[in-house]
C-alpha positions as CSV (number, residue, x, y, z in Angstrom):
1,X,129.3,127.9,185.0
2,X,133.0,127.5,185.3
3,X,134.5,124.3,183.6
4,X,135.6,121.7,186.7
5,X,136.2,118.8,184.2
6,X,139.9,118.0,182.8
7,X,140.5,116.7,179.2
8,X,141.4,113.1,180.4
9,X,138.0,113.2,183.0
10,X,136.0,114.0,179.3
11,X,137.5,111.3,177.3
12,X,136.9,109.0,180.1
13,X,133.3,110.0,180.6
14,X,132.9,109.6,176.5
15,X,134.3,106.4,176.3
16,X,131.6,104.8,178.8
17,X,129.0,106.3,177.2
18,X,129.3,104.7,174.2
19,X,130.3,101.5,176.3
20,X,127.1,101.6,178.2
21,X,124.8,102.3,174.7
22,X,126.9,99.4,173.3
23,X,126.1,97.1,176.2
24,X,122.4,98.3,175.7
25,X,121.5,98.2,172.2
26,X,123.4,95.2,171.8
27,X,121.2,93.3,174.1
28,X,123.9,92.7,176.8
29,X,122.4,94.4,179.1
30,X,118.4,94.9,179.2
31,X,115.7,96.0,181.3
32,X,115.4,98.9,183.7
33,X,119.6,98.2,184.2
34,X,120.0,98.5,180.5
35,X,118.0,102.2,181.0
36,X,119.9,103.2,183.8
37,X,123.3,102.8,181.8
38,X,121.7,104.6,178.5
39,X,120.5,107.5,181.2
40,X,123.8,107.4,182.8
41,X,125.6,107.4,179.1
42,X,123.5,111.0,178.3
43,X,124.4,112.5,181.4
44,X,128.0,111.8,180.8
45,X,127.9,113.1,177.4
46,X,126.3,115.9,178.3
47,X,128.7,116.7,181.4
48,X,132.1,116.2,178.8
49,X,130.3,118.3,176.2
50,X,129.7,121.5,178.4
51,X,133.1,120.5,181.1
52,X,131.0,121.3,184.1
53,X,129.5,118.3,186.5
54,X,127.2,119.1,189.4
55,X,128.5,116.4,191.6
56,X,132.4,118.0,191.3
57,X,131.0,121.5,192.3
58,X,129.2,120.1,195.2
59,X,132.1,117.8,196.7
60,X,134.1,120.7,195.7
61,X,136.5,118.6,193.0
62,X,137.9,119.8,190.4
63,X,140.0,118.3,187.2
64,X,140.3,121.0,185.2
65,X,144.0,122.0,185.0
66,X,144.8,125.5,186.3
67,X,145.6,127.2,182.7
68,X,142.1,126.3,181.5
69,X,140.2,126.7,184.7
70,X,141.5,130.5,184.8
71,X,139.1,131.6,181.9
């Protein structure tokens, strides 16, 4: 798999992940909602962690920069 994700895409996806398991396990939000956003929070950690997303390489995007999309 080459990496289609940028640094600032990762951050971003990060930071509503724990946002969304904040929102969650603080009661906020509950029900099969609240489980959608902890679902959603996994697949966005697991997305930044390996810098690939399906849904880029099937809309063809990509936010990797050139330098680090070359390897």
């Amino acid at each position: 798999m080459k990496q289609n994700m940028g640094a600032a895409d990762r951050i971003l996806r990060i930071i509503l992940a724990v946002v969304f398991a904040w929102l969650y396990f603080s009661g906020m939000v509950t029900g099969i909602t609240g489980i959608i956003l902890v679902v959603l929070g996994g697949v966005f950690v697991l997305t930044s962690f390996i810098g690939f997303c399906p849904l880029y390489a099937v809309f063809g995007m990509n936010t990797c920069s050139r330098k680090a999309n070359s390897k």
